[in-house]
N, C-alpha and C positions, 0 to 999 in steps of 0.2 A: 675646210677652214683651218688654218693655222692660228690657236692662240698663243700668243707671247705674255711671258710673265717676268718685268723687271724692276727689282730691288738696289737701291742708294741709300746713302748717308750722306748727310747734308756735314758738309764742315760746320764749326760750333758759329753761330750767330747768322749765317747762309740760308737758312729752312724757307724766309719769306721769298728770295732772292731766285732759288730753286722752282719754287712752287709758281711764281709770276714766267719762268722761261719755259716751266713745263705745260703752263696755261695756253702760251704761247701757240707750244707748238701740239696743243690739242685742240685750239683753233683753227690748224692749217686738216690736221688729221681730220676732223669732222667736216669740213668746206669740200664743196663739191670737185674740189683739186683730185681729193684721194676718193672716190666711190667705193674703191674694196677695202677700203678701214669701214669696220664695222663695229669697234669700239675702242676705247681710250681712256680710260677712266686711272684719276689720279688718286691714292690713296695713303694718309699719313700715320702715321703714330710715331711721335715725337721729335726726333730729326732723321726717322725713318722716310722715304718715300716706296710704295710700292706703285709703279704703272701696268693695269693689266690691255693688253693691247689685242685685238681679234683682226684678221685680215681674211679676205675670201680665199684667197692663194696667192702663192710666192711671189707671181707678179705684182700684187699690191704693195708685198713688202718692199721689195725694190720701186715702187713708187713713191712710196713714204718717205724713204732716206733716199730718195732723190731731190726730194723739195728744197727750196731755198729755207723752207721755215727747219729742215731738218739739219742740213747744214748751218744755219745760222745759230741754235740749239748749242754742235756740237763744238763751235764755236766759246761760245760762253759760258760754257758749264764745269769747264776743268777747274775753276780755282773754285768752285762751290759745293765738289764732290769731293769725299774721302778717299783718298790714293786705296785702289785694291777692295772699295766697298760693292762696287757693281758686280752684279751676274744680269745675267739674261736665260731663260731654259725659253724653247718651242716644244709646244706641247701638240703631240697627238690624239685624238680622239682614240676613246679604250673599247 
């Protein structure tokens, strides 16, 4: 299983705007589109967001940001994100 863990900053007044595209596309994530998402959970503190993401393996991931719901995402979220706020780590089991 590969878990993904990623972190943004919402530009100042953007946090609801954000959280409604990441809903979006935790809709598509959890629909039986993607089987190997095996979670998605959106996470706030303040104009923080964390998304923690779990996939069965690498093939999922590459099914996830395949989607239209992933590209339509990638789409709309430049002007609501903090230039330079994102990372992403893939975390291995220890």
């Amino acid at each position: 299983m590969k878990p993904l863990h990623r972190q943004q900053v919402a530009k100042p007044g953007k946090i609801d705007q954000l959280i409604k595209e990441l809903k979006t596309l935790k809709a598509s994530a959890d629909g039986d589109a993607e089987p190997g998402t095996l979670r998605f959970d959106i996470l706030r503190a303040g104009d923080k967001i964390c998304v923690v993401e779990k996939y069965t393996n690498a093939a999922a991931i590459y099914v996830h940001v395949g989607t239209q719901a992933f590209k339509d995402y990638q789409d709309r979220v430049g002007g609501l994100i903090v230039e330079g706020s994102e990372s992403s780590v893939f975390w291995d089991s220890a």
